[in-house]
C-alpha positions as CSV (number, residue, x, y, z in Angstrom):
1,X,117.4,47.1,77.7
2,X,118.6,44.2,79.7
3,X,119.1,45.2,83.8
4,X,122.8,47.3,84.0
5,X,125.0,45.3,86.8
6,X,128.9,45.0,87.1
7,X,131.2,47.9,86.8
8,X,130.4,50.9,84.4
9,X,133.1,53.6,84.8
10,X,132.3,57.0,85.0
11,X,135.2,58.2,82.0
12,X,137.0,60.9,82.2
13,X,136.7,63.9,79.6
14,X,140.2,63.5,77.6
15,X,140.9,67.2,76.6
16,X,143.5,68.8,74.8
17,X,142.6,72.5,76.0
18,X,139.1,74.1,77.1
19,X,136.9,73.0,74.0
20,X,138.8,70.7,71.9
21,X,138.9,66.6,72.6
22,X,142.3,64.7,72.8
23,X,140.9,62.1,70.3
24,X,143.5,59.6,70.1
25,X,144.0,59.9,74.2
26,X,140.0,59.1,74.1
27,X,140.4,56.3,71.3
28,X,142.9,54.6,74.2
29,X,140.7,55.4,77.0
30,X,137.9,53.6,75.9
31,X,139.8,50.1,74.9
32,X,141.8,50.3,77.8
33,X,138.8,50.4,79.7
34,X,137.2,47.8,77.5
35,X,139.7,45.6,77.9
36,X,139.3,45.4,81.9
37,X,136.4,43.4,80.7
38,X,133.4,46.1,82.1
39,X,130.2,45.8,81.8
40,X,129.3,49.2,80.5
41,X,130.6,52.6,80.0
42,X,128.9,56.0,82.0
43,X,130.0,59.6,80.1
44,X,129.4,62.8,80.8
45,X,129.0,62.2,84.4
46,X,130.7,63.9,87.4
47,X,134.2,62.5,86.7
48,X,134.0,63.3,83.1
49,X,133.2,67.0,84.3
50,X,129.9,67.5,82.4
51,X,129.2,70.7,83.5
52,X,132.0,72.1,82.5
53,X,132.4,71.3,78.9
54,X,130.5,73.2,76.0
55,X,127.3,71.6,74.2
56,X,129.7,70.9,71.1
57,X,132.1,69.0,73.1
58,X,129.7,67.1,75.2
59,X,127.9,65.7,71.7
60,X,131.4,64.8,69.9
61,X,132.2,63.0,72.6
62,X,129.0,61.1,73.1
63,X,128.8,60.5,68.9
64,X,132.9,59.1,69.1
65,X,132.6,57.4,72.0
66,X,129.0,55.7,70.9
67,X,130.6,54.8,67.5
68,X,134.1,53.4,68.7
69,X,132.1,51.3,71.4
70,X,129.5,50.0,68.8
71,X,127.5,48.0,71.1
72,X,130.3,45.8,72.7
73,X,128.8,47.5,76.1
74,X,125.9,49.8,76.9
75,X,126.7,52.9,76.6
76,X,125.3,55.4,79.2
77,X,124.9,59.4,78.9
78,X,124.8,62.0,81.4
79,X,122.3,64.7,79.9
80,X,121.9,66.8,83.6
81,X,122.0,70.2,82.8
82,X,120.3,73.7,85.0
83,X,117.9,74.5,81.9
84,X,115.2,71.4,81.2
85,X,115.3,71.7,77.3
86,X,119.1,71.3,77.2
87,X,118.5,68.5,79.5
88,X,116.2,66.7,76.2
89,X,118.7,68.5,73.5
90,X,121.7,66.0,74.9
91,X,119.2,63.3,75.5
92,X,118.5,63.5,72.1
93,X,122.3,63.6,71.3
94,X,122.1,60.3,72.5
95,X,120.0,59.2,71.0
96,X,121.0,59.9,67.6
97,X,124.3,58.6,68.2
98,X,123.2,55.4,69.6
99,X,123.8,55.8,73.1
100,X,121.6,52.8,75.4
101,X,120.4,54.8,78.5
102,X,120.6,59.0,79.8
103,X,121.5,59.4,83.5
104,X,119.9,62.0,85.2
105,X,120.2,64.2,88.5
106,X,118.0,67.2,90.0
107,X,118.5,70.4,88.0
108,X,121.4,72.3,90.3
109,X,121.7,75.5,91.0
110,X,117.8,76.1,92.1
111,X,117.4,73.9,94.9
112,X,114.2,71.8,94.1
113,X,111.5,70.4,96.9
114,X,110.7,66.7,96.8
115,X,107.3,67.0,95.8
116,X,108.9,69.4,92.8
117,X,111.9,67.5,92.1
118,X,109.3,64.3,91.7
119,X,107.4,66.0,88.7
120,X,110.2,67.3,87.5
121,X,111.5,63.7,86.7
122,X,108.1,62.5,85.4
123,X,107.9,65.8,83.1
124,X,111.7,65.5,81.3
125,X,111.6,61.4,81.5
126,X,108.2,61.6,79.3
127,X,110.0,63.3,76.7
128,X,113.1,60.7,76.5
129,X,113.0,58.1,74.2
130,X,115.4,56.6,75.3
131,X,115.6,54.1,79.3
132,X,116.5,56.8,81.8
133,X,118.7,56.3,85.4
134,X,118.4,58.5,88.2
135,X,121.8,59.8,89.5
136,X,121.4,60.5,93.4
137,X,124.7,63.1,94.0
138,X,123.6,65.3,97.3
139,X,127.3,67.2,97.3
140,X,126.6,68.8,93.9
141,X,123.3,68.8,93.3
142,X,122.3,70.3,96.9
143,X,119.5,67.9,97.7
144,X,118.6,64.2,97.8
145,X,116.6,62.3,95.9
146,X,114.3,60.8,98.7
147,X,114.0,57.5,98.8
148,X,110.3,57.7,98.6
149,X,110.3,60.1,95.6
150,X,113.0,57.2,93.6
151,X,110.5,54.8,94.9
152,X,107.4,56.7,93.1
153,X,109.3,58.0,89.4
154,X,110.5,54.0,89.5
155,X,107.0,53.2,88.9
156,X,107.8,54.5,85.3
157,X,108.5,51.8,83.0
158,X,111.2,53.4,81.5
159,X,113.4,54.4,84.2
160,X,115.6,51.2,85.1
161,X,117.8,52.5,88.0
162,X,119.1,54.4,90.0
163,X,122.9,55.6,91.0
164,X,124.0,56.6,94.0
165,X,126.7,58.9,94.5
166,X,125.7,60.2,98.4
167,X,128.5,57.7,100.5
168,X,125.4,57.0,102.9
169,X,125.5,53.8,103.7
170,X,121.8,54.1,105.1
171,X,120.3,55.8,102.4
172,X,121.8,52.9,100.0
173,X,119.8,50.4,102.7
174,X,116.6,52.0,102.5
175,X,116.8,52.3,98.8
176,X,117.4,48.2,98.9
177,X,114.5,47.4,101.0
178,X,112.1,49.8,99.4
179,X,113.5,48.8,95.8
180,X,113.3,45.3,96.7
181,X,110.2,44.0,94.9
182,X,111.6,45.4,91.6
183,X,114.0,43.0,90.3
184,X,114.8,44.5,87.2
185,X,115.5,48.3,88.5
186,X,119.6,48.5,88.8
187,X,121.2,50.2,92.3
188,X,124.6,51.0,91.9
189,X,127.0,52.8,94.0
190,X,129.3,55.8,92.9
191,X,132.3,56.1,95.0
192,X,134.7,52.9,95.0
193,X,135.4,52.9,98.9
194,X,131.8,51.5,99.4
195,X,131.5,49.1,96.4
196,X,132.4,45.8,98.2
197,X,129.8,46.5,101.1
198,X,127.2,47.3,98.4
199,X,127.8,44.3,97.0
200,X,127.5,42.2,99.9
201,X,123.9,43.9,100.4
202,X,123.1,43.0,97.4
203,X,123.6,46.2,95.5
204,X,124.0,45.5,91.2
205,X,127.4,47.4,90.9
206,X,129.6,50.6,90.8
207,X,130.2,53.5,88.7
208,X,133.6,53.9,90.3
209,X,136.1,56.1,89.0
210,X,139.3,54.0,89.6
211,X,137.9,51.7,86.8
212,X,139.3,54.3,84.7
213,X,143.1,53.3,84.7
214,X,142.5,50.5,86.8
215,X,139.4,48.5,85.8
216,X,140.5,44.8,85.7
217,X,140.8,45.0,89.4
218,X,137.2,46.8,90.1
219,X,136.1,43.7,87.8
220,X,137.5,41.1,89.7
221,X,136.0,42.6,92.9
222,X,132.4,42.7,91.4
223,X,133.1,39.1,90.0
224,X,134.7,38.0,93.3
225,X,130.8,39.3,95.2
226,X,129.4,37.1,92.4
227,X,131.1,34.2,93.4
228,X,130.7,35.0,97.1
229,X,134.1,34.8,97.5
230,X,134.6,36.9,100.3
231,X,137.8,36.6,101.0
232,X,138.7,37.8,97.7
233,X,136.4,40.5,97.8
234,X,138.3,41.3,101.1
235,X,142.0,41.4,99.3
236,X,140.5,43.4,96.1
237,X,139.0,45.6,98.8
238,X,141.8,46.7,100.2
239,X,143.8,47.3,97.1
240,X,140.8,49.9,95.8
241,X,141.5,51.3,99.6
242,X,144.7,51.9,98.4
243,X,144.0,53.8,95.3
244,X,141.7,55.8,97.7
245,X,144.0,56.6,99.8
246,X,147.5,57.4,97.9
247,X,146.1,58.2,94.1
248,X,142.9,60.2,95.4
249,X,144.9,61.7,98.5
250,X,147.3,63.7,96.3
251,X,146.1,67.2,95.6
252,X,144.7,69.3,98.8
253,X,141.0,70.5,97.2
254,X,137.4,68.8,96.3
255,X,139.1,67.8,93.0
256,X,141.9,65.8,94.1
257,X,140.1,62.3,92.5
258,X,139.5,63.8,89.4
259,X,142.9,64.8,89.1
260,X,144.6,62.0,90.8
261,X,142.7,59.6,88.0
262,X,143.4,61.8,85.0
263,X,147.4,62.1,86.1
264,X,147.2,58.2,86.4
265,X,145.7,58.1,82.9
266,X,148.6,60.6,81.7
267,X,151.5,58.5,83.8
268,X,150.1,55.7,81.7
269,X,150.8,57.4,78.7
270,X,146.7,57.0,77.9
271,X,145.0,60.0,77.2
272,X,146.3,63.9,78.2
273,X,145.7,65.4,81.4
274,X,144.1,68.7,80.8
275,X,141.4,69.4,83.1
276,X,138.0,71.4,82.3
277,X,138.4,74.7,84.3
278,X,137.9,75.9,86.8
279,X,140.6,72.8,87.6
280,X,144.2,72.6,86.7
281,X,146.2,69.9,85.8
282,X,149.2,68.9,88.8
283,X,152.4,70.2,88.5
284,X,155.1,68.4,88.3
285,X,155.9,67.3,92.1
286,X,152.4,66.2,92.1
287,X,152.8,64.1,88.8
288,X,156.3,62.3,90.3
289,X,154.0,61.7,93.7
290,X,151.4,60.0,91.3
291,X,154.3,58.0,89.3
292,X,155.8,56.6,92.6
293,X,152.1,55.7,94.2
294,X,151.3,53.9,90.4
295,X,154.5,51.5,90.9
296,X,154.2,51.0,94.4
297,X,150.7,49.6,93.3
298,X,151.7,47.7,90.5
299,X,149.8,49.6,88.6
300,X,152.2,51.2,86.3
């Protein structure tokens, strides 16, 4: 597998009710997001609300969304799960269903030591086929992934990356300089707000969520940091600032930009914007809120 860089959006979970996939609003998804010209897809991850969706759902989505891709992108899974055989059951899911790479965080729930957490990574990622990424998300996994325990399970030759979800600017800088001598090991950043400054420090891209309904522009920013166009990455900047801070800034909870980016989706007339409890869709204010913030950003 050739190194990941660019944008890979994290996709939302298109649902019709609690166990049953709103196809054609997933068909859409994907070549709308396609068509933003990314540079991979990431499912099952924390925006697509892994944990909440049943076994069944999580491998028809993996096996329609591998197949309607078909190799036009990598295709990345999130297999995290509290039990370390379920963990390899969706890795093999994958697998079978031609996925490119598995994405995986610390095991939450049990709160895992370092020197644990390090063999735990060793012990699943030995019985992967398939290149593995590390997925660094402190706020819902209740611990970090030390820099010096990513340094040690990159030493594996078939982990390739590493994603980090933690918004700590200095973790991300102690991950670069330790990271450095690797060339082919991927660091990408999770949320959006800190893509552009990861870039500039010479981060490989983002697995931001706004690349959902909006991913043209989360392309240009990543191609603008190519260039070293700076300027431009300064004016692209402060349009994903935007979506942060009108289509994320919507509902009043922890959820707010998982629903703010599935209500954009709906507004879009893309894919339906039933959420995975223990969430709820917005109501109808909420909706109108998202609507106006959409055509104020030219977005809709």
């Amino acid at each position: 597998m050739k190194k990941l860089h660019g944008i890979i959006p994290p996709m939302v979970t298109p649902l019709l009710d609690r166990n049953t996939l709103d196809i054609q609003g997933l068909e859409k998804l994907i070549e709308h997001i396609l068509n933003g010209g990314v540079h991979g897809l990431f499912i099952l991850g924390t925006t697509g609300v892994a944990p909440s969706l049943s076994y069944k759902l999580r491998s028809e989505l993996i096996e329609r969304t591998c197949k309607q891709v078909a190799g036009r992108v990598p295709v990345i899974v999130g297999v995290t799960d509290t039990a370390f055989i379920e963990t390899l059951n969706m890795a093999n899911k994958a697998e079978k269903f031609g996925a490119d790479a598995v994405v995986i965080a610390p095991p939450y729930y049990f709160p895992a030591g370092q020197v644990e957490l390090c063999q735990y990574f060793k012990d699943v990622i030995s019985e992967i086929s398939l290149p593995s990424y590390l997925y660094n998300m402190p706020s819902h996994t209740k611990l970090i992934i030390e820099p010096e325990t990513v340094l040690e399970i990159s030493e594996l030759p078939s982990v390739h990356g590493v994603k980090d979800s933690s918004g700590n600017m200095t973790y991300f800088n102690i991950l670069r300089k330790k990271l450095k001598g690797k060339k082919d090991f991927s660091l990408l950043i999770g949320p959006e707000e800190l893509l552009a400054e990861s870039l500039f420090l010479g981060g490989d891209g983002g697995v931001n969520g706004g690349a959902n309904f909006a991913p043209k522009l989360y392309v240009e920013l990543y191609n603008a940091a190519v260039d070293e166009d700076w300027n431009k990455v300064r004016v692209l900047h402060d349009k994903v600032m935007d979506i942060s801070t009108t289509i994320y800034s919507v509902g009043r909870f922890g959820s707010s930009c998982i629903k703010g980016i599935k209500c954009a989706l709906s507004t879009m007339e893309i894919c339906n914007d039933f959420m995975a409890e223990p969430f709820q869709a917005f109501k109808k204010g909420e909706q109108d809120i998202i609507r106006k913030h959409l055509q104020n950003l030219e977005i809709l």
